[in-house]
Backbone atoms as SQL, in Angstrom:
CREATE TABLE atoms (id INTEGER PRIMARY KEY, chain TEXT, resi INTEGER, resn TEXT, atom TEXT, x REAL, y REAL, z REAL);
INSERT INTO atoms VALUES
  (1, 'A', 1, 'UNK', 'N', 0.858, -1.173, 0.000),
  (2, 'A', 1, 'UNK', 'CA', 0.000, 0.000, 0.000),
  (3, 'A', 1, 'UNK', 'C', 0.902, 1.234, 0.000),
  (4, 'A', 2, 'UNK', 'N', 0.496, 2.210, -0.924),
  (5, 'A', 2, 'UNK', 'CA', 1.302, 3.604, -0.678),
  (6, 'A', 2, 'UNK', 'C', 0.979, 4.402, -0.206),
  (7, 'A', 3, 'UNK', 'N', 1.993, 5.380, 0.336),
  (8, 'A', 3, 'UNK', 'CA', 1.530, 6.617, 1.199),
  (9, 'A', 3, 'UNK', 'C', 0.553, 7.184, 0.600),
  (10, 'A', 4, 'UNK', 'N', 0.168, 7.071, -0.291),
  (11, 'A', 4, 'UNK', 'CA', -0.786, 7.919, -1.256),
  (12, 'A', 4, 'UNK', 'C', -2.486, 7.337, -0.682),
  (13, 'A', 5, 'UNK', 'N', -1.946, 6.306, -1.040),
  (14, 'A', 5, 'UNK', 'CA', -3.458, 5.065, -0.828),
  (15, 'A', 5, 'UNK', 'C', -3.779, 5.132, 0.941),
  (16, 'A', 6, 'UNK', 'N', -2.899, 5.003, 1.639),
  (17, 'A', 6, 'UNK', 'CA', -2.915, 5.189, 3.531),
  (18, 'A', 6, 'UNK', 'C', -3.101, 6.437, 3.728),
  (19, 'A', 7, 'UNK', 'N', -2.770, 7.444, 2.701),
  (20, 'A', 7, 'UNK', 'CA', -3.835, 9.270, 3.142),
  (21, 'A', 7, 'UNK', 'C', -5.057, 9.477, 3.242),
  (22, 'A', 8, 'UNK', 'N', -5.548, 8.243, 1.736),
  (23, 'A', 8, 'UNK', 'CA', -6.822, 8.386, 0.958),
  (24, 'A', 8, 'UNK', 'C', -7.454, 8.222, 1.869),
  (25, 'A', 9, 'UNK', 'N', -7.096, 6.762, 2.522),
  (26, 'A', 9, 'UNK', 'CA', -7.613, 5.700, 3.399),
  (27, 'A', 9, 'UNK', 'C', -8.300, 6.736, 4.876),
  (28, 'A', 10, 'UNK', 'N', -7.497, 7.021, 4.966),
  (29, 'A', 10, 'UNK', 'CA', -7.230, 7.896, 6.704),
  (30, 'A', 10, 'UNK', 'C', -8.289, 8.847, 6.408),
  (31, 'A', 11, 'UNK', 'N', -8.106, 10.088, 5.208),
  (32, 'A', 11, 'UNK', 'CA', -9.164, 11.200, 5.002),
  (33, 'A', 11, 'UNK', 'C', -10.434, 10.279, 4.794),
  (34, 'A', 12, 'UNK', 'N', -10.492, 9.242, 4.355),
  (35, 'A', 12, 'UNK', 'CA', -11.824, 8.864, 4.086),
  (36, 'A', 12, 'UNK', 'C', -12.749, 8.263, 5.402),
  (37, 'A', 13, 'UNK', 'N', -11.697, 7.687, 6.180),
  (38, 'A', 13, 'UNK', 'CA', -12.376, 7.300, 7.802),
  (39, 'A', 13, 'UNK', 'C', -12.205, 8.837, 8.425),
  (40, 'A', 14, 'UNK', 'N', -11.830, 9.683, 8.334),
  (41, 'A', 14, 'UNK', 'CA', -11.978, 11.169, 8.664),
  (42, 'A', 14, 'UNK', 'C', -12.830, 11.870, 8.559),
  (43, 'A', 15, 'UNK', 'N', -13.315, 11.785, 7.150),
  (44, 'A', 15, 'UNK', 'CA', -14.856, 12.184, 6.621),
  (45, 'A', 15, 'UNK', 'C', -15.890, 11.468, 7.106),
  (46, 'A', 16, 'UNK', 'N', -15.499, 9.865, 7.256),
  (47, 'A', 16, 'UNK', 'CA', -16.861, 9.148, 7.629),
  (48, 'A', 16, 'UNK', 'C', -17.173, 9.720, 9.215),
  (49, 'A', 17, 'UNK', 'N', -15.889, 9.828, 10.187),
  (50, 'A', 17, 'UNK', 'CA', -16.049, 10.408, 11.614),
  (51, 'A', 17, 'UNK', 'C', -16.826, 11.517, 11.850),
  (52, 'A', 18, 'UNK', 'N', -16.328, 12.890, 10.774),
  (53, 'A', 18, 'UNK', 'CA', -16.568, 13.810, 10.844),
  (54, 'A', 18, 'UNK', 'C', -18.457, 13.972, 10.674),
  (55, 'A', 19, 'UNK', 'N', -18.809, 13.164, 9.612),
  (56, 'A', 19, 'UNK', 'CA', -20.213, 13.000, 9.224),
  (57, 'A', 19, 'UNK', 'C', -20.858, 12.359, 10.215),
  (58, 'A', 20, 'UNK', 'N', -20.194, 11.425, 11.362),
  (59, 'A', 20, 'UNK', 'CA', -21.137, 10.508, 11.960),
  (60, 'A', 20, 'UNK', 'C', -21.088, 11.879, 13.570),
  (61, 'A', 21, 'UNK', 'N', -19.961, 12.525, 14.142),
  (62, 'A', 21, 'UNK', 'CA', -19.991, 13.913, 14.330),
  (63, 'A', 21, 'UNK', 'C', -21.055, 14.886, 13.927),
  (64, 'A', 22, 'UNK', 'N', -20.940, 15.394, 13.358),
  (65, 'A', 22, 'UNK', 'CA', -21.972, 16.339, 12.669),
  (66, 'A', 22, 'UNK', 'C', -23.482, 15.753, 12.930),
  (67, 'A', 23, 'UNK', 'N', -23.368, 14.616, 12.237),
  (68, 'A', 23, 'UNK', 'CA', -25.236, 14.495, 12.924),
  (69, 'A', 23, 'UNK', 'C', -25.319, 14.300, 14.007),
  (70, 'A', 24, 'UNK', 'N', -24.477, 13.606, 15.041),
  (71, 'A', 24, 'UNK', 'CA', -25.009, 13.639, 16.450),
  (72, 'A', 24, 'UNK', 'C', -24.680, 14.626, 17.425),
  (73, 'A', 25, 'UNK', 'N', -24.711, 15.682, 16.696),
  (74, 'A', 25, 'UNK', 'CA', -24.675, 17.101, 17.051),
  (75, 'A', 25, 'UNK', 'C', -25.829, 18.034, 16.683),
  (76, 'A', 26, 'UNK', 'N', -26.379, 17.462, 15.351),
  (77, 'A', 26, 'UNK', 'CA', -27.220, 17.599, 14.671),
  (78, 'A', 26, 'UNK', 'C', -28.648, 17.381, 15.897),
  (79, 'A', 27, 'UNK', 'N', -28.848, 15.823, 16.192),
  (80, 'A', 27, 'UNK', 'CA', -29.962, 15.014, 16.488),
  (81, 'A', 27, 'UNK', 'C', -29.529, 16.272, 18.640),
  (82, 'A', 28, 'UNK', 'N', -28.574, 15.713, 19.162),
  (83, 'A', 28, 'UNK', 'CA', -28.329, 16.895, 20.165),
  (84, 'A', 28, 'UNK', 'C', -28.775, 17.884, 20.203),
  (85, 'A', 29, 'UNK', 'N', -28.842, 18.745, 19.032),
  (86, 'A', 29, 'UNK', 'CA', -29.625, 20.407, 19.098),
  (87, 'A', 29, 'UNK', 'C', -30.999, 20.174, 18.949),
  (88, 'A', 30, 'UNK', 'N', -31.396, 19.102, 18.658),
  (89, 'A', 30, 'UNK', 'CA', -32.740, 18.703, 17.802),
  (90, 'A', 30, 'UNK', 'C', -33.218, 18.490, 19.863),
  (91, 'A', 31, 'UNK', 'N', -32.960, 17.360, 20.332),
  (92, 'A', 31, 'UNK', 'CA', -33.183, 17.116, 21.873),
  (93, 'A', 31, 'UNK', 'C', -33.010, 17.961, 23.131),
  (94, 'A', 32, 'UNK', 'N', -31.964, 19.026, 22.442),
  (95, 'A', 32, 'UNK', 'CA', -32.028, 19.907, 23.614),
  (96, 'A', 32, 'UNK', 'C', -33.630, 20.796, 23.764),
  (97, 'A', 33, 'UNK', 'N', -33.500, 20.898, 22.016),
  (98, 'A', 33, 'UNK', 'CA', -34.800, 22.053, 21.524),
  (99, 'A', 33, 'UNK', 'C', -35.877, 21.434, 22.260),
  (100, 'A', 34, 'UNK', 'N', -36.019, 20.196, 22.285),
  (101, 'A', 34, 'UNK', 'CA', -37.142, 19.210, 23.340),
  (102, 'A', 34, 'UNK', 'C', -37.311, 19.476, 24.258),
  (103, 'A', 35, 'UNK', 'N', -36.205, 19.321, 24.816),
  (104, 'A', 35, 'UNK', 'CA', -35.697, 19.606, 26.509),
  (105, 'A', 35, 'UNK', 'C', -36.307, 20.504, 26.774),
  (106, 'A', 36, 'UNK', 'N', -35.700, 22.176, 26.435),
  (107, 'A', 36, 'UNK', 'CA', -36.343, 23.262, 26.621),
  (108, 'A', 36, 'UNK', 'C', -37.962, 23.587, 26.603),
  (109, 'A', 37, 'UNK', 'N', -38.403, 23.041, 25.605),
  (110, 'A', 37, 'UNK', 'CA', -39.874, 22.993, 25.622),
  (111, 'A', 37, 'UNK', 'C', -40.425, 21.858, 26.467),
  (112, 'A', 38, 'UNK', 'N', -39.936, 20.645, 27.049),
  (113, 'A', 38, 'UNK', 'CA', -40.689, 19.873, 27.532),
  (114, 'A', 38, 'UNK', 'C', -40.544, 20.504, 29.244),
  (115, 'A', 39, 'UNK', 'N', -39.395, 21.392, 29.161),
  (116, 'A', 39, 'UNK', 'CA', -38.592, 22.409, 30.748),
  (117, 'A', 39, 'UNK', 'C', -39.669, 24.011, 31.002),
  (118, 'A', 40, 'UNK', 'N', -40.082, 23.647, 29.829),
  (119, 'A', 40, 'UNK', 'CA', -41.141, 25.434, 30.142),
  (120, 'A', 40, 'UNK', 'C', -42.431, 24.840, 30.072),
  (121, 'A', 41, 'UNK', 'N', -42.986, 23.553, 29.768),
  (122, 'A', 41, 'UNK', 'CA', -43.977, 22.683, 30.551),
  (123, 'A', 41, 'UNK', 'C', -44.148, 22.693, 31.499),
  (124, 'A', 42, 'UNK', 'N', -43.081, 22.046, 32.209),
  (125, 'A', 42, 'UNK', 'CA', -43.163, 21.128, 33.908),
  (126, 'A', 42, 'UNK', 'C', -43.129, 23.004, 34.147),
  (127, 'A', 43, 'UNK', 'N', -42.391, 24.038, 34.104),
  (128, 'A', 43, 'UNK', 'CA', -42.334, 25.113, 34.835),
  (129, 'A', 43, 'UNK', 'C', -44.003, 25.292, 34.847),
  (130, 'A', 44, 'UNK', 'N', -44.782, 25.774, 33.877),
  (131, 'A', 44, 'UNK', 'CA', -46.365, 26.049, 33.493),
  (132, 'A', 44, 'UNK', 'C', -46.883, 25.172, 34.834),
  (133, 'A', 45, 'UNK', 'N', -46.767, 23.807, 34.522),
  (134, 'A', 45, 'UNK', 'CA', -47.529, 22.703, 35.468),
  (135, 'A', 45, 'UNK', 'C', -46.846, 22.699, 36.822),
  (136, 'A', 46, 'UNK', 'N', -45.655, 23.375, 36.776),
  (137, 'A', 46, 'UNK', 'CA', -45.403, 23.769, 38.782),
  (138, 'A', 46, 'UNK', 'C', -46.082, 25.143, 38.858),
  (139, 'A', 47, 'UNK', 'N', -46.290, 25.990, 38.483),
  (140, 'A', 47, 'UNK', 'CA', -46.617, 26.993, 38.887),
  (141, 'A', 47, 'UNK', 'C', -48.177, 27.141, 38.987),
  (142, 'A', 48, 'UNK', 'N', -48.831, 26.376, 38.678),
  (143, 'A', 48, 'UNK', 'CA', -50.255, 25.599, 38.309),
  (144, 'A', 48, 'UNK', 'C', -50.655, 24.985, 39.756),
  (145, 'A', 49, 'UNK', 'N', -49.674, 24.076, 39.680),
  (146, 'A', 49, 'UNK', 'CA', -50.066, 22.918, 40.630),
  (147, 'A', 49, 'UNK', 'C', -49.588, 24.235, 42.262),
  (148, 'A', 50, 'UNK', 'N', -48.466, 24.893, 42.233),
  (149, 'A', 50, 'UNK', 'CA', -48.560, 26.168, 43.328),
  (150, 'A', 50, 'UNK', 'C', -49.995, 26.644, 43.427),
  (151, 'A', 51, 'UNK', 'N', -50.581, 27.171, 42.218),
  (152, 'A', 51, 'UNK', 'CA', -51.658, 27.819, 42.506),
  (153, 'A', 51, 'UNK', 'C', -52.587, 27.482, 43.428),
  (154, 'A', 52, 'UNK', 'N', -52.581, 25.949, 42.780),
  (155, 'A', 52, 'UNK', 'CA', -54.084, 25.284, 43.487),
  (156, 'A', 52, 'UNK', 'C', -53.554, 25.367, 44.930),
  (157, 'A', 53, 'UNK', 'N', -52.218, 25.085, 45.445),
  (158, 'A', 53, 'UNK', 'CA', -51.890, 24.601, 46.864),
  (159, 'A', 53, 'UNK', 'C', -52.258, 25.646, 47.839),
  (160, 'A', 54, 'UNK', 'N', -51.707, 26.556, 46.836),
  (161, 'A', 54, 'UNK', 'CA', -52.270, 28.090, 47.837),
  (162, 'A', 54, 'UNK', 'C', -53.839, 28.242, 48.044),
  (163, 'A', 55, 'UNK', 'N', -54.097, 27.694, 46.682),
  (164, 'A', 55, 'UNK', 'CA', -56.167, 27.998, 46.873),
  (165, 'A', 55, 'UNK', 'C', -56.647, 27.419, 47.950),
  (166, 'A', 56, 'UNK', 'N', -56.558, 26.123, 47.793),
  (167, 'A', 56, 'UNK', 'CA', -56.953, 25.145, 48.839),
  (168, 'A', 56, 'UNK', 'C', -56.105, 25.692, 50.592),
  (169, 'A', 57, 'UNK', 'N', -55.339, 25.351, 50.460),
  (170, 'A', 57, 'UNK', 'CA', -54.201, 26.113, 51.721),
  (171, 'A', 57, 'UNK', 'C', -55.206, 27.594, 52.425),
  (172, 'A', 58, 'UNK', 'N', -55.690, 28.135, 51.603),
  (173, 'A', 58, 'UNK', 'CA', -56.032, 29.103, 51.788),
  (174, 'A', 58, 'UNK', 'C', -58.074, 28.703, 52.332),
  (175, 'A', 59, 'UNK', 'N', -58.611, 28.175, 51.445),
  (176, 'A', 59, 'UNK', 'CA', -59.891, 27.476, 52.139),
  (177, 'A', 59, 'UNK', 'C', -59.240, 26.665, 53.264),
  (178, 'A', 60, 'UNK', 'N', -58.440, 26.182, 53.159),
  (179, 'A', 60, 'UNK', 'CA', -58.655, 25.180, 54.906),
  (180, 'A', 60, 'UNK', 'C', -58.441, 25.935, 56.183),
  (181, 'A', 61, 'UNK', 'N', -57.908, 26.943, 55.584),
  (182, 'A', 61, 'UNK', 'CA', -57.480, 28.086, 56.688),
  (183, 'A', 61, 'UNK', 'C', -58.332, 28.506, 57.125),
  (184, 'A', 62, 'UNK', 'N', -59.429, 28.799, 56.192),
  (185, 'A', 62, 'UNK', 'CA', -60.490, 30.100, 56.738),
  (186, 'A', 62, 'UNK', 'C', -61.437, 28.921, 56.953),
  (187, 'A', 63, 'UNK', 'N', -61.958, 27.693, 56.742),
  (188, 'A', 63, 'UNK', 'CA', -62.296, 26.540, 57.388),
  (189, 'A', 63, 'UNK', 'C', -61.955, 26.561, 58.842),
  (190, 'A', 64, 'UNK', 'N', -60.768, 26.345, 59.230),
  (191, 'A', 64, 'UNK', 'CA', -59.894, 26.233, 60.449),
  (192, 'A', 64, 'UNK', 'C', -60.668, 27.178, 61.096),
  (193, 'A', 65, 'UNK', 'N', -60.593, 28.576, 60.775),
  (194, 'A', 65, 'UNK', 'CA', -61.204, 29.741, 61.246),
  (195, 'A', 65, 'UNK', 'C', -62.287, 29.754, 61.837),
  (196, 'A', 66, 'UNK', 'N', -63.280, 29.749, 61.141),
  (197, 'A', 66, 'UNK', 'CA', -64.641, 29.570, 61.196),
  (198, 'A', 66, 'UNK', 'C', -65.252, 27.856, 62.248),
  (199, 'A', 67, 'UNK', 'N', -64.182, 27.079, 62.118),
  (200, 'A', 67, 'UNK', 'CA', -64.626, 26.101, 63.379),
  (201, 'A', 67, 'UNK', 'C', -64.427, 26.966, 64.713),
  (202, 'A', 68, 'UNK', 'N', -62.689, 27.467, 64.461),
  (203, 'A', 68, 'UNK', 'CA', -62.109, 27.993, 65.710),
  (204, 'A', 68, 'UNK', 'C', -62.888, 28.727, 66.331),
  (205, 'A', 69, 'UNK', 'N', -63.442, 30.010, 65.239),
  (206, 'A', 69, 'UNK', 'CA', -64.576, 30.902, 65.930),
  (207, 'A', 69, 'UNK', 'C', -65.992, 30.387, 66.892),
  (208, 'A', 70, 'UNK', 'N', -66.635, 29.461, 65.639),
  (209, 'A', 70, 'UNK', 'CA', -67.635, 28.855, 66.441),
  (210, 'A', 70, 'UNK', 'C', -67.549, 28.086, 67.358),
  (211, 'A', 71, 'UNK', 'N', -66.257, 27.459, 67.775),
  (212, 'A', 71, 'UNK', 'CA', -65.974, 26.366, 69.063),
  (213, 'A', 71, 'UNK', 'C', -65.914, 27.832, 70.380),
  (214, 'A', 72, 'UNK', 'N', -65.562, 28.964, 70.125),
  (215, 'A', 72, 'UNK', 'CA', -64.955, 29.708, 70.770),
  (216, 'A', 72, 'UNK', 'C', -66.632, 30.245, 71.760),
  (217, 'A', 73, 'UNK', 'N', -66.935, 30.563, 70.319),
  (218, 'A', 73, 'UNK', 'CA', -68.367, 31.179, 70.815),
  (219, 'A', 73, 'UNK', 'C', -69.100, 30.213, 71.676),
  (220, 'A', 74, 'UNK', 'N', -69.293, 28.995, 71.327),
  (221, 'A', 74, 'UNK', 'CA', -69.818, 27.924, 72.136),
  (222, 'A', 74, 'UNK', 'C', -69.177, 27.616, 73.399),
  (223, 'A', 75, 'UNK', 'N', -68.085, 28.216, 73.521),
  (224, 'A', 75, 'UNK', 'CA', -67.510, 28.124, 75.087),
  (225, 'A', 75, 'UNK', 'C', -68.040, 29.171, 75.985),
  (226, 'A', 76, 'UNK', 'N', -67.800, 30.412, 75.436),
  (227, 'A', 76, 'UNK', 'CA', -68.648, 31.428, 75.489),
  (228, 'A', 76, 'UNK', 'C', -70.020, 31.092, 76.540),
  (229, 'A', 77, 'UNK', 'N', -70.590, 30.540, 75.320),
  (230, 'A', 77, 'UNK', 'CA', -72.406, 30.936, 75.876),
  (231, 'A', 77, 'UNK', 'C', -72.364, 29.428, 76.592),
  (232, 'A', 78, 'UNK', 'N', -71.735, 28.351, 76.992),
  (233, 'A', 78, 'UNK', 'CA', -71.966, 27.595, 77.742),
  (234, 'A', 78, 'UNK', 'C', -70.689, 28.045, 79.080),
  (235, 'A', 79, 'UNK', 'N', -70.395, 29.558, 79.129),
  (236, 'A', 79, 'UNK', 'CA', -70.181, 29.471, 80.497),
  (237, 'A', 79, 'UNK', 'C', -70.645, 31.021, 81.315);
């Protein structure tokens, strides 16, 4: 084999590297782009799922309240 033919050889597994490179860099930008959008989802659906915790959080409170009051009053008028 000649130096000529072992250059060819070498640039040509060089090119094949470089190409098998390139797309999985390619398919990478393609999955990050996923990522990001499947990452400003879950953000939407945490800040969602916050909402409700506070809603509810917020009825059990004034629930809480309104027993507390009326247990209070009933101590009240039974003494």
């Amino acid at each position: 084999m000649s130096a000529t033919q072992a250059k060819d050889r070498q640039y040509a597994l060089l090119a094949k590297r470089l190409n098998a490179l390139s797309s999985a860099v390619n398919q990478s930008s393609e999955l990050f782009a996923d990522l990001s959008a499947d990452l400003e989802s879950m953000r939407t659906l945490a800040g969602l799922h916050a909402a409700q915790f506070m809603a509810v959080s917020h009825l059990l409170d004034a629930e809480e309240n309104e027993q507390s009051q009326s247990q209070s009053e009933r101590e009240r008028a039974s003494s």
